[in-house]
Each structure stands twice: as C-alpha cells, then as structure tokens.
Biotite code that builds the C-alpha atoms (Angstrom):
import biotite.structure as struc

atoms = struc.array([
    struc.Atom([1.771, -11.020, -9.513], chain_id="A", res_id=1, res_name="UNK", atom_name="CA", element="C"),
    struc.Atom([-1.624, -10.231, -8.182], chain_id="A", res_id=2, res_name="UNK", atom_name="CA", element="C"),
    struc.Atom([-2.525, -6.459, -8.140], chain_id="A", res_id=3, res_name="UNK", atom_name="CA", element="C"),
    struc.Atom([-5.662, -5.232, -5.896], chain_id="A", res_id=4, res_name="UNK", atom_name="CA", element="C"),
    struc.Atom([-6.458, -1.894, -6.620], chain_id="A", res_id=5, res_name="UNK", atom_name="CA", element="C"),
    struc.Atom([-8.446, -0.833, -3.509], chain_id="A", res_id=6, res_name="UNK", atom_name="CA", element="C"),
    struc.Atom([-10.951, 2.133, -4.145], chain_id="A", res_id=7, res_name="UNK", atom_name="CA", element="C"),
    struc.Atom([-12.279, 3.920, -1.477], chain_id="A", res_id=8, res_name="UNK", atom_name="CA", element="C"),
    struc.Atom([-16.405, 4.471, -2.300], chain_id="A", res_id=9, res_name="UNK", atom_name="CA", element="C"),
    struc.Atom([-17.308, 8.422, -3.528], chain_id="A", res_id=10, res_name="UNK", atom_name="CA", element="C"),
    struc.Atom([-18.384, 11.612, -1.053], chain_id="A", res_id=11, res_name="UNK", atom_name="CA", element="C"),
    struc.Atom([-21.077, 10.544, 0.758], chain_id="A", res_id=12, res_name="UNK", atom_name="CA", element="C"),
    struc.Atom([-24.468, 13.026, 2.390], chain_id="A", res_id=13, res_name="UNK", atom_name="CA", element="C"),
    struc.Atom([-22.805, 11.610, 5.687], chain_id="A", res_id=14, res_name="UNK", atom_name="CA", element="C"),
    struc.Atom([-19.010, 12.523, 4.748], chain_id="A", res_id=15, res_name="UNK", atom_name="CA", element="C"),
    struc.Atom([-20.660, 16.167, 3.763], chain_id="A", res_id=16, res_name="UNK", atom_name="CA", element="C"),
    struc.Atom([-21.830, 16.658, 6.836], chain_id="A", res_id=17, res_name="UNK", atom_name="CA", element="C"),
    struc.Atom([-19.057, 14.788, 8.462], chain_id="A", res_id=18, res_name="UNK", atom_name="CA", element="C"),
    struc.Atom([-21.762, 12.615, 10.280], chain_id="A", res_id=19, res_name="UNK", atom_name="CA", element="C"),
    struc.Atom([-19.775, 8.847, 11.650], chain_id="A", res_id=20, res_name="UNK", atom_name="CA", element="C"),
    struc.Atom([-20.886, 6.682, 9.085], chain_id="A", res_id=21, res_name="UNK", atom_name="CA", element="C"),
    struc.Atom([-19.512, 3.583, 10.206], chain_id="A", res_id=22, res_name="UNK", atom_name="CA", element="C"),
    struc.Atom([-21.679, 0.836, 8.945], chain_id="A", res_id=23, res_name="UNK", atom_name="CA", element="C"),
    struc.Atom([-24.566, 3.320, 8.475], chain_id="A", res_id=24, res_name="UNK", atom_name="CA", element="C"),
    struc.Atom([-25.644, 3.317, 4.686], chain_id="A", res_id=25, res_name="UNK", atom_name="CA", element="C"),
    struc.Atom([-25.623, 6.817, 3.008], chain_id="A", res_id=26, res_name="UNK", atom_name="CA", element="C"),
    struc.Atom([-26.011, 7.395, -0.395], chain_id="A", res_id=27, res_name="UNK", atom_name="CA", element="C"),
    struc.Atom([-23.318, 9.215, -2.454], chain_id="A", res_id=28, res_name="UNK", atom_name="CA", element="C"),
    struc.Atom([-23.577, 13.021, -2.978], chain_id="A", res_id=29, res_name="UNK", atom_name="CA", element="C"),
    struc.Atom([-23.624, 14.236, -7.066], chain_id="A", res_id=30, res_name="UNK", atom_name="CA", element="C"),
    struc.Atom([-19.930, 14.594, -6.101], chain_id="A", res_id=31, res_name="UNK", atom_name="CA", element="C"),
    struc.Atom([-19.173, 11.658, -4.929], chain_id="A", res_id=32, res_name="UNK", atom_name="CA", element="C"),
    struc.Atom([-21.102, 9.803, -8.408], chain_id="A", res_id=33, res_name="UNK", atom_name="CA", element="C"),
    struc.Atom([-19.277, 12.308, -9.906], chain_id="A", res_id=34, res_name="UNK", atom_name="CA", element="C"),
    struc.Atom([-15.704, 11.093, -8.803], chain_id="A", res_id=35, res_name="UNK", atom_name="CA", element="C"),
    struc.Atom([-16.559, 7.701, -8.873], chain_id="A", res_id=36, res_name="UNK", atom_name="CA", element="C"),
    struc.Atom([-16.919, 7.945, -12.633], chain_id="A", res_id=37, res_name="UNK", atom_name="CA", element="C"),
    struc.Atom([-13.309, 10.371, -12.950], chain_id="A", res_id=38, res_name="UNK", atom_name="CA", element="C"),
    struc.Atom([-12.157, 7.003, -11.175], chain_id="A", res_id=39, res_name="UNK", atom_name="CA", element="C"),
    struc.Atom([-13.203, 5.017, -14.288], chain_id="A", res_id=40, res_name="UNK", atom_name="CA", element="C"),
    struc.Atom([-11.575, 7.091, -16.808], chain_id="A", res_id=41, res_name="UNK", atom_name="CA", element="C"),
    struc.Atom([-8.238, 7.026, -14.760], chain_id="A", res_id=42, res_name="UNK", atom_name="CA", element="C"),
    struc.Atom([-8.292, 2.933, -14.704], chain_id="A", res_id=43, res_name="UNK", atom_name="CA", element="C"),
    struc.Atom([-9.995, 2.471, -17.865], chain_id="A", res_id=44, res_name="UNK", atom_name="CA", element="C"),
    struc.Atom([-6.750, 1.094, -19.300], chain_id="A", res_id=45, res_name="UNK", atom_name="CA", element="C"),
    struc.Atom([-6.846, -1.451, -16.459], chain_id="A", res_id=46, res_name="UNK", atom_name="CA", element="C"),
    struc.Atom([-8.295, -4.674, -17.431], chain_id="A", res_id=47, res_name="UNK", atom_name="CA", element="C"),
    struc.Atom([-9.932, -6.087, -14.060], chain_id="A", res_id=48, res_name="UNK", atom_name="CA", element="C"),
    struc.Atom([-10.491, -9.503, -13.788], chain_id="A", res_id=49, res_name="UNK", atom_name="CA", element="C"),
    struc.Atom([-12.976, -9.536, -11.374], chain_id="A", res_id=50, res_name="UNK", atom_name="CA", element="C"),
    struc.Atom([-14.428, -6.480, -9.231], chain_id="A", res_id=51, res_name="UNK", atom_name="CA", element="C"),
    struc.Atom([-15.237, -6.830, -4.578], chain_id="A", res_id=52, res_name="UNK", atom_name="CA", element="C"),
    struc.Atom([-16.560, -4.540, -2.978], chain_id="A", res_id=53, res_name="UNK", atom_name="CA", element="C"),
    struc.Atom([-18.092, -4.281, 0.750], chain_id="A", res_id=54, res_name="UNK", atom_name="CA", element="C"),
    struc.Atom([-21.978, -4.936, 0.849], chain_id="A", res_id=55, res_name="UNK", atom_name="CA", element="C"),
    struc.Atom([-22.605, -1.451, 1.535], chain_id="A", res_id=56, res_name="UNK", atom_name="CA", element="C"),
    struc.Atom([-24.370, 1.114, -0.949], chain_id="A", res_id=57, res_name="UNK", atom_name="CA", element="C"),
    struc.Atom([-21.839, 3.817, -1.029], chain_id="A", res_id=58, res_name="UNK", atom_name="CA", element="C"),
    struc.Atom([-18.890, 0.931, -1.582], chain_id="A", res_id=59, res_name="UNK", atom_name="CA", element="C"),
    struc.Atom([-20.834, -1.463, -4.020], chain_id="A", res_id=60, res_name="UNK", atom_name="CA", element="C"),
    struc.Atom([-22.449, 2.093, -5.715], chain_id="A", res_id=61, res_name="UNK", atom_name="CA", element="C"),
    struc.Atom([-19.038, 3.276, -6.804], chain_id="A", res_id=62, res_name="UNK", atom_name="CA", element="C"),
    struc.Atom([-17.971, -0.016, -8.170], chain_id="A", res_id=63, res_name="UNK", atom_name="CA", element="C"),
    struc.Atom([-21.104, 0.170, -10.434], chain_id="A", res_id=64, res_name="UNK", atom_name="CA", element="C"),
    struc.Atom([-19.367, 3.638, -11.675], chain_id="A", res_id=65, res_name="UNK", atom_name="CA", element="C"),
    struc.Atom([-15.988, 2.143, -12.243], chain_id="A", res_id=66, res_name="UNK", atom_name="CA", element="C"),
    struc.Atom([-16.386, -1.317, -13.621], chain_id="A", res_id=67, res_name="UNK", atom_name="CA", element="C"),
    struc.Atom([-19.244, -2.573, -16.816], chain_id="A", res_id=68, res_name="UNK", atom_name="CA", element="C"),
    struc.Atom([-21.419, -5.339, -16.106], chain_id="A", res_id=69, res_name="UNK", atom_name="CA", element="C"),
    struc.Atom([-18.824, -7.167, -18.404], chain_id="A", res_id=70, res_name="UNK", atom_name="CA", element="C"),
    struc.Atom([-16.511, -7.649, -15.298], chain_id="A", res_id=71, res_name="UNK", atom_name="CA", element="C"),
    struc.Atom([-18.119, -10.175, -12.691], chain_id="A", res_id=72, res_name="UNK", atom_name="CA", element="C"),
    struc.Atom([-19.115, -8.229, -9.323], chain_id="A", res_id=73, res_name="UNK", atom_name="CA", element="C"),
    struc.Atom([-18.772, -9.750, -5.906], chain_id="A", res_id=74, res_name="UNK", atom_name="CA", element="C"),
    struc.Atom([-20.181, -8.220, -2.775], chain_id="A", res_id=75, res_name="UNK", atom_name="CA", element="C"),
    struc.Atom([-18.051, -9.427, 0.760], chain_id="A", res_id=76, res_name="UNK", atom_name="CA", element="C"),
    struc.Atom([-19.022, -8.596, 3.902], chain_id="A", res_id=77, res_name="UNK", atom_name="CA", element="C"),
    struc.Atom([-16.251, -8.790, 5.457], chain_id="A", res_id=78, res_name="UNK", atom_name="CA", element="C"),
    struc.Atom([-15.077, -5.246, 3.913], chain_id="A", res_id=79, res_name="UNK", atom_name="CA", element="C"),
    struc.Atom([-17.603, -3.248, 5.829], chain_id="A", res_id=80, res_name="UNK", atom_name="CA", element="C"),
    struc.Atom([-16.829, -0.569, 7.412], chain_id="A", res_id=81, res_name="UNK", atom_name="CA", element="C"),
    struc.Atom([-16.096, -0.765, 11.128], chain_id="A", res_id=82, res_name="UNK", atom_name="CA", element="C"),
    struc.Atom([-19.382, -0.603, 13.313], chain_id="A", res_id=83, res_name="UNK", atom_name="CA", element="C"),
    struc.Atom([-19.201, 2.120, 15.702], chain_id="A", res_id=84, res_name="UNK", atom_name="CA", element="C"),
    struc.Atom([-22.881, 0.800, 17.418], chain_id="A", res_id=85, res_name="UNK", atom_name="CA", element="C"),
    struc.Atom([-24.282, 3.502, 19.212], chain_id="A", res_id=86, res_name="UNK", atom_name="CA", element="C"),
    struc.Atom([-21.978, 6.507, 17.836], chain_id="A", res_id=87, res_name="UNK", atom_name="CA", element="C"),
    struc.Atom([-23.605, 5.696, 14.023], chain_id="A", res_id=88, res_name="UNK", atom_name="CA", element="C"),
    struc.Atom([-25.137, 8.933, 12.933], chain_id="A", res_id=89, res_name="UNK", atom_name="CA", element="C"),
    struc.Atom([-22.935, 10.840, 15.274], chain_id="A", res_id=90, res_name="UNK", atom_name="CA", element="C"),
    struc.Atom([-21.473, 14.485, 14.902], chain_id="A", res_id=91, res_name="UNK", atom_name="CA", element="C"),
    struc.Atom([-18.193, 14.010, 14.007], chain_id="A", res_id=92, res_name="UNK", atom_name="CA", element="C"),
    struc.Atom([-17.048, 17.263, 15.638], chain_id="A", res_id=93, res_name="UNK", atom_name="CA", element="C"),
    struc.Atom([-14.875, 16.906, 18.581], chain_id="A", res_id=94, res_name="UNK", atom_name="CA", element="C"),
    struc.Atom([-15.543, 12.985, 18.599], chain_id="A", res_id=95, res_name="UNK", atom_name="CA", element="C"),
    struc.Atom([-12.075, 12.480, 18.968], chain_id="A", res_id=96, res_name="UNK", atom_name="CA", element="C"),
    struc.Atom([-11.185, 14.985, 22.027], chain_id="A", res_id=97, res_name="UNK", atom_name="CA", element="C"),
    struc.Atom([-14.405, 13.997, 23.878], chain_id="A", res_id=98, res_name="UNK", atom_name="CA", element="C"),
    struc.Atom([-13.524, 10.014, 23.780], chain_id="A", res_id=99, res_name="UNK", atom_name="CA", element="C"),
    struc.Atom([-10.109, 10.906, 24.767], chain_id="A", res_id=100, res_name="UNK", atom_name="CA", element="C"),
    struc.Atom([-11.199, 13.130, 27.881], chain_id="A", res_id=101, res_name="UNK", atom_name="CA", element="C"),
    struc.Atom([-13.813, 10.076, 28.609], chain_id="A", res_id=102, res_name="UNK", atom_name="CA", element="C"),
    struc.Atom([-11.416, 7.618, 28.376], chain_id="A", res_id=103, res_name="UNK", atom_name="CA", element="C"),
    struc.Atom([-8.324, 9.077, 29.243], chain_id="A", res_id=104, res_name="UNK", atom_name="CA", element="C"),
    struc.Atom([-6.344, 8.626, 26.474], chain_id="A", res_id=105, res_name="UNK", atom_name="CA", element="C"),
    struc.Atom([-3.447, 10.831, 24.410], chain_id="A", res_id=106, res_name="UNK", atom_name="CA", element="C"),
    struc.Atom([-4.417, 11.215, 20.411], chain_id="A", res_id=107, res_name="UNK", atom_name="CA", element="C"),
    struc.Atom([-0.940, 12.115, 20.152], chain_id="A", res_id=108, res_name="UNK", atom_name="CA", element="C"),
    struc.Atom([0.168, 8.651, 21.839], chain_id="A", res_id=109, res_name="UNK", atom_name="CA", element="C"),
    struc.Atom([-0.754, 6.512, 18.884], chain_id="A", res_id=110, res_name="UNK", atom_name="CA", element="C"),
    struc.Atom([-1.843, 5.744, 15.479], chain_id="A", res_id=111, res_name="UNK", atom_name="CA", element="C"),
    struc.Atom([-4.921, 6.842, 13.705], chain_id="A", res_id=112, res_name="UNK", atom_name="CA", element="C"),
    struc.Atom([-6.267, 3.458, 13.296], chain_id="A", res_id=113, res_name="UNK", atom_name="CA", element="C"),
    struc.Atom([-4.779, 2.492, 17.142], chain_id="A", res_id=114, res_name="UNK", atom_name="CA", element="C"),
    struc.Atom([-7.629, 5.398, 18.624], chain_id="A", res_id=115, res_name="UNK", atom_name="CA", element="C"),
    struc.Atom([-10.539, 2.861, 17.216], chain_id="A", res_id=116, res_name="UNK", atom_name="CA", element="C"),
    struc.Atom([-10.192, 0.588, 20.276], chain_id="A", res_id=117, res_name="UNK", atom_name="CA", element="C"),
    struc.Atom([-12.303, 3.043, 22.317], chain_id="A", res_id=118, res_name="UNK", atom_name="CA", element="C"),
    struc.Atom([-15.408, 3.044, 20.003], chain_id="A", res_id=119, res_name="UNK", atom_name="CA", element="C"),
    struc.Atom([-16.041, -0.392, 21.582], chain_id="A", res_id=120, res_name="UNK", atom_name="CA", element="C"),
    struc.Atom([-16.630, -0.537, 24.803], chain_id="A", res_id=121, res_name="UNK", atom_name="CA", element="C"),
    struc.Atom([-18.337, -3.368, 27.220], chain_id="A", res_id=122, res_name="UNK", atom_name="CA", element="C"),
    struc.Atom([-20.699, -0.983, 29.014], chain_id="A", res_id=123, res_name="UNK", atom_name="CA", element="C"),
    struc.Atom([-20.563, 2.335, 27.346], chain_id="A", res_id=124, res_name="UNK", atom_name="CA", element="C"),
    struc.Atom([-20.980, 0.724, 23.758], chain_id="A", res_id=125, res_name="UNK", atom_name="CA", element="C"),
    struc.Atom([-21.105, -3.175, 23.447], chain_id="A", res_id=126, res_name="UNK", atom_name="CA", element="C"),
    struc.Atom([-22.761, -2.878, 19.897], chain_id="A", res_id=127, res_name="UNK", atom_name="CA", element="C"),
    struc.Atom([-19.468, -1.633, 18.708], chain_id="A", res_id=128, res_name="UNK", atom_name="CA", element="C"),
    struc.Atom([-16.692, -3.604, 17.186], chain_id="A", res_id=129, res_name="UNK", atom_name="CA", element="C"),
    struc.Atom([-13.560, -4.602, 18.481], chain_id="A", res_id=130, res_name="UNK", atom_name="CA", element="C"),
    struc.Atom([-10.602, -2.945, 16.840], chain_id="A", res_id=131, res_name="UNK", atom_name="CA", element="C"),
    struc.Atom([-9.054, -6.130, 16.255], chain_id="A", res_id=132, res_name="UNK", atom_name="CA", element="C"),
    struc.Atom([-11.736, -8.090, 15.332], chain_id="A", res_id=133, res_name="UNK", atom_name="CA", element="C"),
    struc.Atom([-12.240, -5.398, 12.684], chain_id="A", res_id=134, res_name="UNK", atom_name="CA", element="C"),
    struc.Atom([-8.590, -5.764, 11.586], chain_id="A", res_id=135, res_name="UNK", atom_name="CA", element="C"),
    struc.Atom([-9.118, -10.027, 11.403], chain_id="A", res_id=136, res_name="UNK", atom_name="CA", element="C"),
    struc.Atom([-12.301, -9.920, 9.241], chain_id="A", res_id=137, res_name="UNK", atom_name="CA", element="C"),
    struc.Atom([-10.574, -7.425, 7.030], chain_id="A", res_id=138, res_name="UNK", atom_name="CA", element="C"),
    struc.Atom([-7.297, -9.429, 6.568], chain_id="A", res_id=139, res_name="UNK", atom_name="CA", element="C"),
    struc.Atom([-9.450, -12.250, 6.333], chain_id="A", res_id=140, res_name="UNK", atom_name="CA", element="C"),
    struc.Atom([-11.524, -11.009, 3.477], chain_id="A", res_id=141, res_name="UNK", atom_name="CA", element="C"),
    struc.Atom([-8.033, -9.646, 1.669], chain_id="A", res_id=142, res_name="UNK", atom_name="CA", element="C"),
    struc.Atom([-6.861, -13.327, 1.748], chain_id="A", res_id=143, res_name="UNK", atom_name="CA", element="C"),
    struc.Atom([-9.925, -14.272, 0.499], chain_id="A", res_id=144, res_name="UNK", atom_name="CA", element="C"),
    struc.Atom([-9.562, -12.736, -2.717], chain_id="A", res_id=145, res_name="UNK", atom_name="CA", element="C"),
    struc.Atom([-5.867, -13.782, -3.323], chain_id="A", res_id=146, res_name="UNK", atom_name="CA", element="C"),
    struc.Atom([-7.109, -17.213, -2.693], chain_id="A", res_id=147, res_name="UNK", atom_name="CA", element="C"),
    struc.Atom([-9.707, -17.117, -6.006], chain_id="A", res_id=148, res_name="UNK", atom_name="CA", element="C"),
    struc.Atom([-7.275, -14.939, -7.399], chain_id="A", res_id=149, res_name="UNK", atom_name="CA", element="C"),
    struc.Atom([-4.866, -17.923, -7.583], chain_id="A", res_id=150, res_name="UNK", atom_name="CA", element="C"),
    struc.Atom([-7.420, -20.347, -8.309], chain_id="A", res_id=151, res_name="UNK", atom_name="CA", element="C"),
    struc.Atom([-8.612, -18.343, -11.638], chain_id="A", res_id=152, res_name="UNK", atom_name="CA", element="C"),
    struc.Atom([-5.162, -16.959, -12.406], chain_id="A", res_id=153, res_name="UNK", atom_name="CA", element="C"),
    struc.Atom([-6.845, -13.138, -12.060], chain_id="A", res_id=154, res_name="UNK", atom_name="CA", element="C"),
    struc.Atom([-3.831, -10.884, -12.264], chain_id="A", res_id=155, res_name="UNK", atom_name="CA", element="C"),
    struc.Atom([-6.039, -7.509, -11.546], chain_id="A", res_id=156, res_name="UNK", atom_name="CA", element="C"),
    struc.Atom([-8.694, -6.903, -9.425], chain_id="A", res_id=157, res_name="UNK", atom_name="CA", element="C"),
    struc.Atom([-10.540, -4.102, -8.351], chain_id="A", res_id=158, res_name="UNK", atom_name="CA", element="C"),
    struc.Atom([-11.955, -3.499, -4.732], chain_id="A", res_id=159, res_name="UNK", atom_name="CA", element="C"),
    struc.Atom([-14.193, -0.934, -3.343], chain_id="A", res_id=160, res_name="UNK", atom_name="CA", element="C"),
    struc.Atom([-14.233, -0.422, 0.367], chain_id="A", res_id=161, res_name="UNK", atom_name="CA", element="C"),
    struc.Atom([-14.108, 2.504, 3.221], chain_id="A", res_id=162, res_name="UNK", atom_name="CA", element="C"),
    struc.Atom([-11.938, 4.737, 4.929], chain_id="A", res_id=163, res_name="UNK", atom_name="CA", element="C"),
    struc.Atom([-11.072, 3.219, 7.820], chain_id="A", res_id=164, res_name="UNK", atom_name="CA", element="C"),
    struc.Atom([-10.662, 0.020, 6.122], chain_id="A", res_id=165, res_name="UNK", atom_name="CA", element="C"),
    struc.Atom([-8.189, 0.757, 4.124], chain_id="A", res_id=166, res_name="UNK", atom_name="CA", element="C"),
    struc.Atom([-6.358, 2.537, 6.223], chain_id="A", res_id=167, res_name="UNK", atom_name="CA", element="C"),
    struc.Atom([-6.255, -0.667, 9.153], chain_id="A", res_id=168, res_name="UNK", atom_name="CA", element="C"),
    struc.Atom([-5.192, -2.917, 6.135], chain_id="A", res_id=169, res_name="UNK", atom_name="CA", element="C"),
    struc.Atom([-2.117, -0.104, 5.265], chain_id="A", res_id=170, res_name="UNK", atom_name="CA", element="C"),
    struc.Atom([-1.117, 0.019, 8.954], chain_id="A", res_id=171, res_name="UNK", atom_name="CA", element="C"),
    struc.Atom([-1.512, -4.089, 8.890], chain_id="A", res_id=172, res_name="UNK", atom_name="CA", element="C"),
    struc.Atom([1.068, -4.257, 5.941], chain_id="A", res_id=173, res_name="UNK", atom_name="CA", element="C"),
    struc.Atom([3.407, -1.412, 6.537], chain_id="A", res_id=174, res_name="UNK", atom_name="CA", element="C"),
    struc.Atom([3.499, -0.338, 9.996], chain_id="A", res_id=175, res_name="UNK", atom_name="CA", element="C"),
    struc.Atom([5.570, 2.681, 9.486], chain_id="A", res_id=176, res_name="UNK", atom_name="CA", element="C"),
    struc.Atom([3.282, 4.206, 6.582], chain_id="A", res_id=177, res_name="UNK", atom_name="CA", element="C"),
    struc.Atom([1.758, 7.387, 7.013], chain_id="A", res_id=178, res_name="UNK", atom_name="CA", element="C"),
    struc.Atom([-1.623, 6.357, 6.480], chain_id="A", res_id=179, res_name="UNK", atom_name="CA", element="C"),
    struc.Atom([-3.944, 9.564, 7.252], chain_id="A", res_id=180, res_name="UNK", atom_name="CA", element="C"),
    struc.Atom([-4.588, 10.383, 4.150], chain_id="A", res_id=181, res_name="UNK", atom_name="CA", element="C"),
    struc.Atom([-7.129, 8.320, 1.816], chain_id="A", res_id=182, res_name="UNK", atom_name="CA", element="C"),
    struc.Atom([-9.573, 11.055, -0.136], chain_id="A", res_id=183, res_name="UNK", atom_name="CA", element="C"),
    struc.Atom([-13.138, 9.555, -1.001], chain_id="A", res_id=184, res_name="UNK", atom_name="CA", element="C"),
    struc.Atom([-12.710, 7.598, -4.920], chain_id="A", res_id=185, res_name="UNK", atom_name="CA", element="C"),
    struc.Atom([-8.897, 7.414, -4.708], chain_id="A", res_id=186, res_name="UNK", atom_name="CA", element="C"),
    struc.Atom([-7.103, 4.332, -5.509], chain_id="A", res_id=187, res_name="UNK", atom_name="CA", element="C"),
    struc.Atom([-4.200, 2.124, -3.117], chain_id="A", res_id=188, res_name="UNK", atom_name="CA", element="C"),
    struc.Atom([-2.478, -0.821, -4.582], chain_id="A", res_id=189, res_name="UNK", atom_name="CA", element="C"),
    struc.Atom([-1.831, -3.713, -2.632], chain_id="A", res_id=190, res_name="UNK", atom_name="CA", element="C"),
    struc.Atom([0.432, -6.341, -4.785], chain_id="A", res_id=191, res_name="UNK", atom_name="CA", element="C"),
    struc.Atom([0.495, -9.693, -3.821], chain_id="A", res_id=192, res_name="UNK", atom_name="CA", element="C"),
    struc.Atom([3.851, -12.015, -5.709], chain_id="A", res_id=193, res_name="UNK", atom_name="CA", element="C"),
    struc.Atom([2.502, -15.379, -4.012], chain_id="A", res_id=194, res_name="UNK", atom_name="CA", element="C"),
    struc.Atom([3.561, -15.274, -0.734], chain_id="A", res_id=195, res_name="UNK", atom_name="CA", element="C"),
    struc.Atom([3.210, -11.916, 0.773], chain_id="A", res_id=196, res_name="UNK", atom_name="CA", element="C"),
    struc.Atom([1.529, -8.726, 0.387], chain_id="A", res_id=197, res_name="UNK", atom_name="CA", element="C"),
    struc.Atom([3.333, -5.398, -0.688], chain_id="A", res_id=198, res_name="UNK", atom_name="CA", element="C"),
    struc.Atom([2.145, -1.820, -0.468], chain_id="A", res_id=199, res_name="UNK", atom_name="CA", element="C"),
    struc.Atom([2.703, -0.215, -3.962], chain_id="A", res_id=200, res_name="UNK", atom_name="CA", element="C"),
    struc.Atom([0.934, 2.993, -3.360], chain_id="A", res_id=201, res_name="UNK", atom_name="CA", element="C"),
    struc.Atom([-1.513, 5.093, -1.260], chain_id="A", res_id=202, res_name="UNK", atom_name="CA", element="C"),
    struc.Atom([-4.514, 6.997, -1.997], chain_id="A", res_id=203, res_name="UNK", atom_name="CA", element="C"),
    struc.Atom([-3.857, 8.117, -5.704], chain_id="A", res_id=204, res_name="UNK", atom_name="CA", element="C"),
    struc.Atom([-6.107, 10.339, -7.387], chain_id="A", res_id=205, res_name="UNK", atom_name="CA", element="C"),
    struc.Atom([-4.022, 10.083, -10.804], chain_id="A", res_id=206, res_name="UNK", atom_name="CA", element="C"),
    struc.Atom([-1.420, 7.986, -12.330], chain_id="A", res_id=207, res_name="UNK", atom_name="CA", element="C"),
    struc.Atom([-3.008, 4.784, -11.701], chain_id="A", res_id=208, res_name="UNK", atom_name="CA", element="C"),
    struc.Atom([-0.677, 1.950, -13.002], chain_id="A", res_id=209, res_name="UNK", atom_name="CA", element="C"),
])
C-alpha cells in the first residue's frame, strides 16, 4: 500500500487578507510557519520516503517545516495551484456572487470545485486555466508519484500542495465527498493498493495515521 499524505501549505499574507492567490506567490504569515511546524510534530512518527510538493513558495516552504533534509525533496509543477490570470491579486470579497451575476450562473447549482470553470474565460480572461485542464495536470502529477513510488517501493510519501488542489483531486476520487473544508497545514490521505486510489481521510489537523 502506498500512502500520500497531502498537506495543504501554511496561512499565507494573501489568505490573511483573503486576496485570490491562485498561482500568485505569497509568503507564509508567522502563523502559517507556525502551523507548518505543529504539522511536523503531528507526523513525526511518520517515516516519509520521499517528500513533493508544488513549485510554489508557500507549498515547497511548508515542506521545508515538515520534512529534514534527510528525506529527498522533489518540486512538481504540475501541483500548482490553479491560475486564475487576470483575477490574481484579486479581493476575494463577493468574487463568487459577482462571477455568478456576470455569468449567469447558480452557486447553489453545483460543486465548489464545479464554479472554477468561469475563472477561464476566452475573452473576459484567456490567461486563466481551464477547469479541466487543471483537474488533468493534477491527476497527472498524482500518478506520477505512484509511478516512482512503485519503482522505489516508497510506502509513505508526503505532498505539499494548495487549496483548490486538493480539493479537485477529493472531488476526482470521491464524487460524493463533502470537500469544502481543507484548513491551511492540515493533512488528507490518499491510499493507493496498486490499482486504484482510495480516500482515507480529509483535512486532519490531529490524529495523523
């Protein structure tokens, strides 16, 4: 069995403000360091293999918390965040219920991860990314690592990534979680027995096994 415990980076000066951070790189708050080393003493009795993160300085930050230099450290790109082009930066307040009035649209209607197909769009914002482009590069960087994984016989590996990330890749493998909630340095565990994924458990902040 191959168990990815996927970390989602510390508070961020963008999640403070609750600025869309997207692929935008903030640094992490004192909190967010802060967390990201409470992380460490909750997996500490984990013995990780081999440590991903995404490329970006709040994810890859937070996995220098967690893991010692002991534990080889792999940055993949296709973990990033989703890119929400010209909305980076952007108040967060009311981003929601103005797309939705723009685009005509119910919030209500479908998932949290399904609203993300209206940050791209091909006149209004064609530096976005496509929802389901997003989704491919992120399933395709999850089978990625199960690929090594199998090669090198690593049984536990740790993974720092975003928000939004790990929330597609929860929808991806169980449609009918409730996926809304996934607090800044809490841990998911995806388990993987050879030929399919499973969902063990959802943005922990304790009991980590």
């Amino acid at each position: 069995m191959i168990n990815i415990y996927y970390v989602r980076h510390g508070e961020t000066y963008f999640n403070l403000k609750n600025l869309i951070q997207g692929q935008s790189d903030a640094p992490l708050t004192d909190k967010g360091l802060e967390s990201a080393l409470i992380t460490k003493e909750r997996v500490q009795h984990i013995e990780f293999d081999i440590a991903y993160s995404s490329d970006l300085r709040r994810a890859y930050e937070t996995l220098q918390m967690i893991v010692d230099t002991k534990v080889k450290q792999v940055l993949l790109k296709e973990f990033r965040e989703l890119n929400f082009g010209i909305y980076e930066g952007d108040s967060g307040d009311g981003f929601w219920k103005r797309k939705a009035e723009a685009y005509n649209f119910d919030l209500n209607a479908m998932s949290l991860v399904d609203r993300y197909q209206y940050v791209y769009h091909p006149i209004d914002n064609p530096k976005g990314e496509k929802l389901q482009d997003f989704k491919t590069r992120l399933y395709s960087g999850l089978l990625k690592i199960v690929k090594e994984a199998t090669l090198h016989q690593h049984k536990n590996i740790l993974l720092v990534g975003h928000g939004l990330a790990i929330r597609s890749l929860i929808e991806m493998l169980d449609p009918n979680h409730d996926s809304d909630i996934v607090p800044n340095a809490s841990v998911t565990k995806i388990s993987f027995d050879g030929e399919k994924f499973a969902l063990d458990y959802v943005g922990r902040i304790k009991d980590i096994n």
